[in-house]
N, C-alpha and C positions, 0 to 999 in steps of 0.2 A: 262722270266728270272727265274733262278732257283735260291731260295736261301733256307739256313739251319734254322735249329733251332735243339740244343742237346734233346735227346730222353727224356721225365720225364717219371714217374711211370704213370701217366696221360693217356700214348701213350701205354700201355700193350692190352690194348684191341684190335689197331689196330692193332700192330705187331702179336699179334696171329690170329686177321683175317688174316693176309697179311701171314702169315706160313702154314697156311689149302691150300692156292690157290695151285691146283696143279701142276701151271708153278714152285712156288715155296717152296712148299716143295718137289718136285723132285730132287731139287738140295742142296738144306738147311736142309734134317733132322731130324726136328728140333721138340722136345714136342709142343705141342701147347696148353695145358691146361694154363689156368691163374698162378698156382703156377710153373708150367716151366717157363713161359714167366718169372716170376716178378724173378724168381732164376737165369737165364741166362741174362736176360739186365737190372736186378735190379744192381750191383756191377757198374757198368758203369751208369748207370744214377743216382746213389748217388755221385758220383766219386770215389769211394770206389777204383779203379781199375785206370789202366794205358788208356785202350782203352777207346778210344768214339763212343759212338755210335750217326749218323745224323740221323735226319728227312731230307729229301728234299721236297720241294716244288715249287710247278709251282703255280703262281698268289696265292699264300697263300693256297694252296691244297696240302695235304700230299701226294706224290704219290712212295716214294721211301725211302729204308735208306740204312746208309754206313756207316758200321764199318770201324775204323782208328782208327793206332796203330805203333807205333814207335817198329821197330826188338827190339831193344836193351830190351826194357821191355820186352819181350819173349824170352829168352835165348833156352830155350827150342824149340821154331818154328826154330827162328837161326841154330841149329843144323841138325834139318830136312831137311831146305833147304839147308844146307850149302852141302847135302851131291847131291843135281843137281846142284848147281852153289853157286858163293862167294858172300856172301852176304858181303857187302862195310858197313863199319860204317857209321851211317845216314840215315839208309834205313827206309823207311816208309811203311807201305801195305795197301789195303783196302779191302774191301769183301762187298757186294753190290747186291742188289735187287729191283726190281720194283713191287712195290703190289700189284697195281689195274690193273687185267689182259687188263682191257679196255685201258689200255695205254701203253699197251709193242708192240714191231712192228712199233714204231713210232719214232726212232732215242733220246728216253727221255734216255735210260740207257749210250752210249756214250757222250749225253751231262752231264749228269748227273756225271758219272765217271772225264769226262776235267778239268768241275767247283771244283770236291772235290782235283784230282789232283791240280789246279791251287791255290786252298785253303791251302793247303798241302805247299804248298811254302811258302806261307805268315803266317801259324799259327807255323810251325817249320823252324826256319831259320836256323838251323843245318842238316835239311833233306839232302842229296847226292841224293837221286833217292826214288820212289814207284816200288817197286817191287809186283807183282800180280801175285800168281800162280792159273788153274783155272783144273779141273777133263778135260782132253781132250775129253772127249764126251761132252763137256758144250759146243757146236758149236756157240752159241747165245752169249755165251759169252765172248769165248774171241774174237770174229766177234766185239763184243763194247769194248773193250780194244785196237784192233787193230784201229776201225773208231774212238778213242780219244785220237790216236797217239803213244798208247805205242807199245812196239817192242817183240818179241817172241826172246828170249833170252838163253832159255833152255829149255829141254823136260827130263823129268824122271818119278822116282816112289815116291809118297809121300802118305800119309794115306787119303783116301779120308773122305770127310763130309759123305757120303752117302755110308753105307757097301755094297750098292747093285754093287759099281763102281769099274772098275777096276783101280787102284792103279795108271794109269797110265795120267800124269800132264803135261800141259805146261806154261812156267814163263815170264812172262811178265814183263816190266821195261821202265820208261822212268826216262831220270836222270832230275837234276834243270838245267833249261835253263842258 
């Protein structure tokens, strides 16, 4: 069973392991020195910030996290997407990675994804839908978006994570049951 726990200052060490792995930082970007790490998921794990950032866990083993973030606090992303599809007031997102490469391939990142979806319901009862857009070369990706039920919704250009990528996205969505 997978369950959470909010990211602490604590968890920097392993989120910047888990940003070196080159499944993911190919997709993610991302610094990975200690004062990167503590600058980027520091504001979110003070609560400084709107987004949260998860731990996931299998039998009490960190193996995955997922940022979650309500649009409306991002007015700014809102207009990004607003320009491949309408973003509905209530919409929630996520963005999401599996760390330990020893565990990817094994169907963790769709169940992983359902549970924070399913989560997502019950911690914002305002939410309308999770909307997910992912770099369309992310084949892996949105491959577990689609097996944790969400639906392909829209295809456009949005600024990718990764300036190696080309611009070009597709958006994912499931609404609240």
């Amino acid at each position: 069973m997978i369950t959470w726990r909010r990211v602490t200052e604590d968890d920097f060490p392993l989120l910047g392991q888990w940003l070196r792995q080159p499944h993911v930082a190919r997709w993610w970007n991302h610094e990975t020195s200690p004062e990167a790490v503590a600058r980027d998921f520091g504001p979110a794990a003070r609560r400084e910030e709107p987004s949260e950032d998860w731990l996931a866990l299998l039998d009490g083993r960190p193996f995955g996290l997922v940022q979650r973030c309500r649009l409306a606090d991002y007015p700014e992303y809102i207009a990004e997407l607003s320009a491949v599809l309408t973003v509905p007031p209530g919409a929630a997102t996520i963005d999401y990675l599996i760390g330990d490469p020893d565990l990817t391939g094994q169907g963790l990142g769709p169940r992983m994804i359902r549970a924070m979806v399913d989560r997502t319901w019950q911690d914002y009862p305002d939410a309308t839908c999770v909307i997910v857009p992912v770099v369309a070369a992310n084949r892996a990706s949105w491959r577990a978006l689609e097996k944790a039920g969400l639906t392909r919704v829209a295809e456009g250009d949005l600024e990718p994570d990764n300036p190696v990528d080309d611009p070009a996205h597709v958006v994912y969505r499931v609404d609240r049951p």
